[in-house]
C-alpha positions in Angstrom: -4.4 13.1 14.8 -7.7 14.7 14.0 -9.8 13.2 11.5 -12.6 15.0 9.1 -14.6 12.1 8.7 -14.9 9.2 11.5 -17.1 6.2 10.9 -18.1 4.1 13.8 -15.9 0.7 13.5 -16.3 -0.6 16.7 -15.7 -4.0 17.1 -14.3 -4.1 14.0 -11.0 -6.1 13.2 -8.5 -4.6 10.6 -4.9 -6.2 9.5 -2.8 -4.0 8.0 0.2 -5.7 6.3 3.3 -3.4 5.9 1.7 -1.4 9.1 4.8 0.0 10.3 5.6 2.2 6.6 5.3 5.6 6.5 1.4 6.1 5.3 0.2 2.7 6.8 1.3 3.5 10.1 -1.1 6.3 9.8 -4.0 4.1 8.3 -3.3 1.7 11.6 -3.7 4.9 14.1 -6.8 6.4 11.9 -8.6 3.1 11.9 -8.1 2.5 15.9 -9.2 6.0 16.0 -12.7 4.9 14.9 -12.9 2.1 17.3 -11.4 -0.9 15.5 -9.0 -3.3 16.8 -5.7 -3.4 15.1 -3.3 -5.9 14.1 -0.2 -4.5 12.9 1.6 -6.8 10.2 5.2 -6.0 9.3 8.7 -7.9 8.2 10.3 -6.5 11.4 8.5 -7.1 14.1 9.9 -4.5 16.6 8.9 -1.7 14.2 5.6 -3.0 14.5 5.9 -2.9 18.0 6.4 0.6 18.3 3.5 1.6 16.2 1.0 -0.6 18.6 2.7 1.0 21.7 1.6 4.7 19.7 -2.0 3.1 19.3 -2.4 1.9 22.8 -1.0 5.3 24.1 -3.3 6.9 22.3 -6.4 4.7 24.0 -6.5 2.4 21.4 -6.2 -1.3 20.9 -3.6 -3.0 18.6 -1.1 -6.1 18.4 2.2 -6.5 16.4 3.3 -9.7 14.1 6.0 -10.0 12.5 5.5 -11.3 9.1 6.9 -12.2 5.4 4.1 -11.7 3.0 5.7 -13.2 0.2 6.1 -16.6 2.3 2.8 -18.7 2.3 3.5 -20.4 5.9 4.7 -16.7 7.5 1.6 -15.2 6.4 -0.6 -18.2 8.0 1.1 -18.2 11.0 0.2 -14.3 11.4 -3.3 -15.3 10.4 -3.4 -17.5 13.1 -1.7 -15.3 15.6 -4.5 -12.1 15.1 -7.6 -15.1 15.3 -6.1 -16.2 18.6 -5.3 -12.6 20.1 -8.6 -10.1 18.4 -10.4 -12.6 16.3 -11.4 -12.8 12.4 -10.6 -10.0 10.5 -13.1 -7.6 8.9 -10.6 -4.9 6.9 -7.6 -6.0 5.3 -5.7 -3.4 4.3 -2.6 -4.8 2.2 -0.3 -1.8 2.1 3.2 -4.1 1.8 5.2 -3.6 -0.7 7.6 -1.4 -2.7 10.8 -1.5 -4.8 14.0 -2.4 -5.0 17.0 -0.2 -6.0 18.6 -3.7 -7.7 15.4 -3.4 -10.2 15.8 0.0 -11.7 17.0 1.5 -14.2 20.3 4.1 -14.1 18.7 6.0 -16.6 15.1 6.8 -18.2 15.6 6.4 -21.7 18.0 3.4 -23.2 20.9 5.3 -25.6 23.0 3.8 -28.1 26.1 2.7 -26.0 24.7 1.7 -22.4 24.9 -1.9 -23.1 28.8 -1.8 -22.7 29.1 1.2 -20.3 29.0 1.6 -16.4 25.7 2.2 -16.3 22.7 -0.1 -15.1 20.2 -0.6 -18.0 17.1 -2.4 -19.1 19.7 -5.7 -20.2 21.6 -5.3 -16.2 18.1 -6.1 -14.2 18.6 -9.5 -13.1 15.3 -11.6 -13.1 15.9 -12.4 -9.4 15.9 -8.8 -8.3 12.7 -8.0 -10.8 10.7 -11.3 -9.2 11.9 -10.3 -5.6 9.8 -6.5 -6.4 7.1 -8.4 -8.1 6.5 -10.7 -5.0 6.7 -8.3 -2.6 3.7 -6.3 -4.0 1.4 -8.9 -6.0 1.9 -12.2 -3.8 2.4 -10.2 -0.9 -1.3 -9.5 -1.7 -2.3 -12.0 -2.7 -1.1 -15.0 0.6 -2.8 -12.4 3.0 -6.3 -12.1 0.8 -6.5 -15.6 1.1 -5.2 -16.1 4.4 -7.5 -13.4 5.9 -10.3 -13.4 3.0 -12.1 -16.7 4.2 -12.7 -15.2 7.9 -14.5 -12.5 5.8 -16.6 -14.8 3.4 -20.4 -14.8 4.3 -20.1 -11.8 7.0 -21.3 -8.3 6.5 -19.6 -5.5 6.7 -16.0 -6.6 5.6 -13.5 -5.2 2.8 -10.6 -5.3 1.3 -8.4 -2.0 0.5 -4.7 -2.4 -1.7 -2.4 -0.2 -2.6 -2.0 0.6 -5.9 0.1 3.8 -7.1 0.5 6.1 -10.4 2.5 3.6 -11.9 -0.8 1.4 -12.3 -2.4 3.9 -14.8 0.7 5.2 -16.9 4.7 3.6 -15.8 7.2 5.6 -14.6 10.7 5.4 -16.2 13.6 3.6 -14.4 10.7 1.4 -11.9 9.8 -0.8 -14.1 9.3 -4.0 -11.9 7.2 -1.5 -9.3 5.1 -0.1 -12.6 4.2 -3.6 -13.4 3.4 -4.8 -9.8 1.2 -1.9 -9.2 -0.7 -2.1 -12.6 -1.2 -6.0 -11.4 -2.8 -4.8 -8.4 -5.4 -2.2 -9.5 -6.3 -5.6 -12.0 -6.6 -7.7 -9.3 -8.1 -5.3 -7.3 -11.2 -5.3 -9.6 -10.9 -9.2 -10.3 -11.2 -10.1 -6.1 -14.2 -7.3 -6.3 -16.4 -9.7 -8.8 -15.3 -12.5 -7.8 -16.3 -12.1 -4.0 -19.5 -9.9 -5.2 -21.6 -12.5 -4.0 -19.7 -13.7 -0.4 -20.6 -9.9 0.8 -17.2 -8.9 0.5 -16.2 -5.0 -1.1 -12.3 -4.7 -2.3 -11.4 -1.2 -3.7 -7.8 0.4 -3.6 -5.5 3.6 -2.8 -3.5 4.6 -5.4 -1.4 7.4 -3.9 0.3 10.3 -6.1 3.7 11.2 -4.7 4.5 11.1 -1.1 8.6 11.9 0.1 8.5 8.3 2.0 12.0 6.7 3.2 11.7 4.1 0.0 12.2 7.0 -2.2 14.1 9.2 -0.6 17.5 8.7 -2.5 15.3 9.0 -6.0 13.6 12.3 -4.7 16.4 14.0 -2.7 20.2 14.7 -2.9 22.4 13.9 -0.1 22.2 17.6 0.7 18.8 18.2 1.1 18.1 20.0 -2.1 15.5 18.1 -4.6 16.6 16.2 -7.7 15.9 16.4 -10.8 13.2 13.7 -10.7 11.5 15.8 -8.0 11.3 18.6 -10.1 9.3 16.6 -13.2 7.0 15.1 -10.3 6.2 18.8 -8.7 5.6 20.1 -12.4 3.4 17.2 -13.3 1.3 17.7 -10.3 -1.1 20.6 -10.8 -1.1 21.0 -6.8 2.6 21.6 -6.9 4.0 19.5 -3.9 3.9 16.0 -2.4 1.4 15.0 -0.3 0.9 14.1 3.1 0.3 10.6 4.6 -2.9 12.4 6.7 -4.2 13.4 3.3 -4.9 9.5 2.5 -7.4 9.0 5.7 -10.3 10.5 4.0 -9.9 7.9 1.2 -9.2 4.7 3.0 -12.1 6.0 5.9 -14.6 6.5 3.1 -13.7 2.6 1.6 -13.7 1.6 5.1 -17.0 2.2 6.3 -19.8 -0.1 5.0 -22.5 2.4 5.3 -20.8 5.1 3.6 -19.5 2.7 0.8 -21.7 -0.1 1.2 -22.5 0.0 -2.7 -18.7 0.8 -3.7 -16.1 -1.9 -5.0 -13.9 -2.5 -7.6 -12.8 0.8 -7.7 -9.4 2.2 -7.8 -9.4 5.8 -6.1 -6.2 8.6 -7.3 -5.2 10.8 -4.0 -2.2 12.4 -6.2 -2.9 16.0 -6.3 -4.1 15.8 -9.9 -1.2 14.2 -11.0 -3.6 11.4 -13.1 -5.3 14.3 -14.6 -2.6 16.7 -16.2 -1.7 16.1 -19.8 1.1 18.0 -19.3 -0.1 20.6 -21.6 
């Protein structure tokens, strides 16, 4: 991995929840690239694992903890385990979350009809599977920010980074629990940025454009390889023409990382989407 910029975070502590996903993986190995001490935070724990092994064959230093971050008492026990085995955390970087194929839609626009066919529409998403995508993005931010937040109160130097998406500035049909979450996110993004102005704390977010990710394969690809239809409105409603790359992120989250560089910078939300936030369409 070779990084363009590369701010000095040694001794620095950095949690990353949902570490062992396709673009936080690469925030975990970026950030032990700068000197930082990495604790890897992920649902299954051997997954995790294997990303800490790729850090500490790479020189670096990082642990693995297995954690729910929708459950109050999983997330404190992680908490506990990264104070015990690197100490209090300086960058939290909440990157769990996702959605669910049980909370989308068969189709993008509701026609006269789909009530009574065999066809999954707005009326068929059960509340369970809509609360289940909800949790996983907006309290699975919110239990580690206060878990990890109050090592961070009163100490220079620390920040939070989320992940928001595209779907916080304008929704994408058929998502629509994964639209709402992410909206919520960029919101509370700005809300934990005033409200920990004064504690020495910065919290901005990511919101990445469109990245071909093993969540949204099936909605991106056919089973033969070829690109769906979807695929085809995404590429032509990003001026760059093509998905991007998890490396392409590392600039951003670097930049939000590193209190000198950003040291006057929070409450912001920044787009890495290839323009996609920017096109009219027209």
């Amino acid at each position: 991995m070779n990084l363009s910029i590369k701010p000095d975070l040694s001794g620095k502590i950095a949690v990353i929840t949902g570490g062992a996903g396709v673009l936080c993986r690469e925030f975990a190995k970026a950030l032990a690239l700068c000197g930082a001490k990495v604790a890897i935070l992920n649902r299954t724990l051997s997954k995790a694992e294997a990303v800490a092994a790729e850090i500490a064959a790479m020189g670096g230093t990082a642990i693995a903890v297995g954690v729910d971050v929708t459950k109050k008492d999983s997330v404190e026990a992680a908490h506990e385990a990264v104070l015990a085995q690197l100490g209090p955390c300086d960058i939290l970087i909440n990157g769990a979350g996702g959605n669910n194929p049980r909370a989308t839609t068969d189709k993008e626009y509701f026609e006269l009809g789909d009530i009574d066919a065999d066809t999954k529409s707005f009326f068929d998403l059960g509340d369970e599977d809509m609360e289940f995508v909800f949790n996983l993005n907006f309290i699975g931010t919110l239990l580690p920010t206060q878990a990890f937040a109050k090592d961070m109160v009163g100490r220079e130097g620390c920040t939070i980074i989320n992940v928001s998406s595209m779907n916080a500035y304008t929704p994408l049909t058929k998502i629509p629990a994964y639209s709402g979450a992410k909206a919520a996110i960029s919101n509370f993004t700005q809300w934990l940025a005033v409200h920990f102005s004064r504690v020495g704390i910065r919290v901005n977010a990511i919101a990445p454009g469109f990245f071909s990710t093993e969540q949204n394969k099936n909605l991106l690809w056919n089973e033969d390889g070829t690109p769906t239809a979807r695929t085809g409105k995404i590429l032509a409603a990003t001026p760059m023409g093509r998905f991007g790359t998890p490396e392409e992120l590392l600039g951003a989250l670097l930049f939000l990382a590193d209190d000198k560089a950003a040291s006057f910078v929070t409450g912001i939300v920044i787009p890495v989407d290839g323009g996609f936030s920017a096109y009219s369409g027209v």
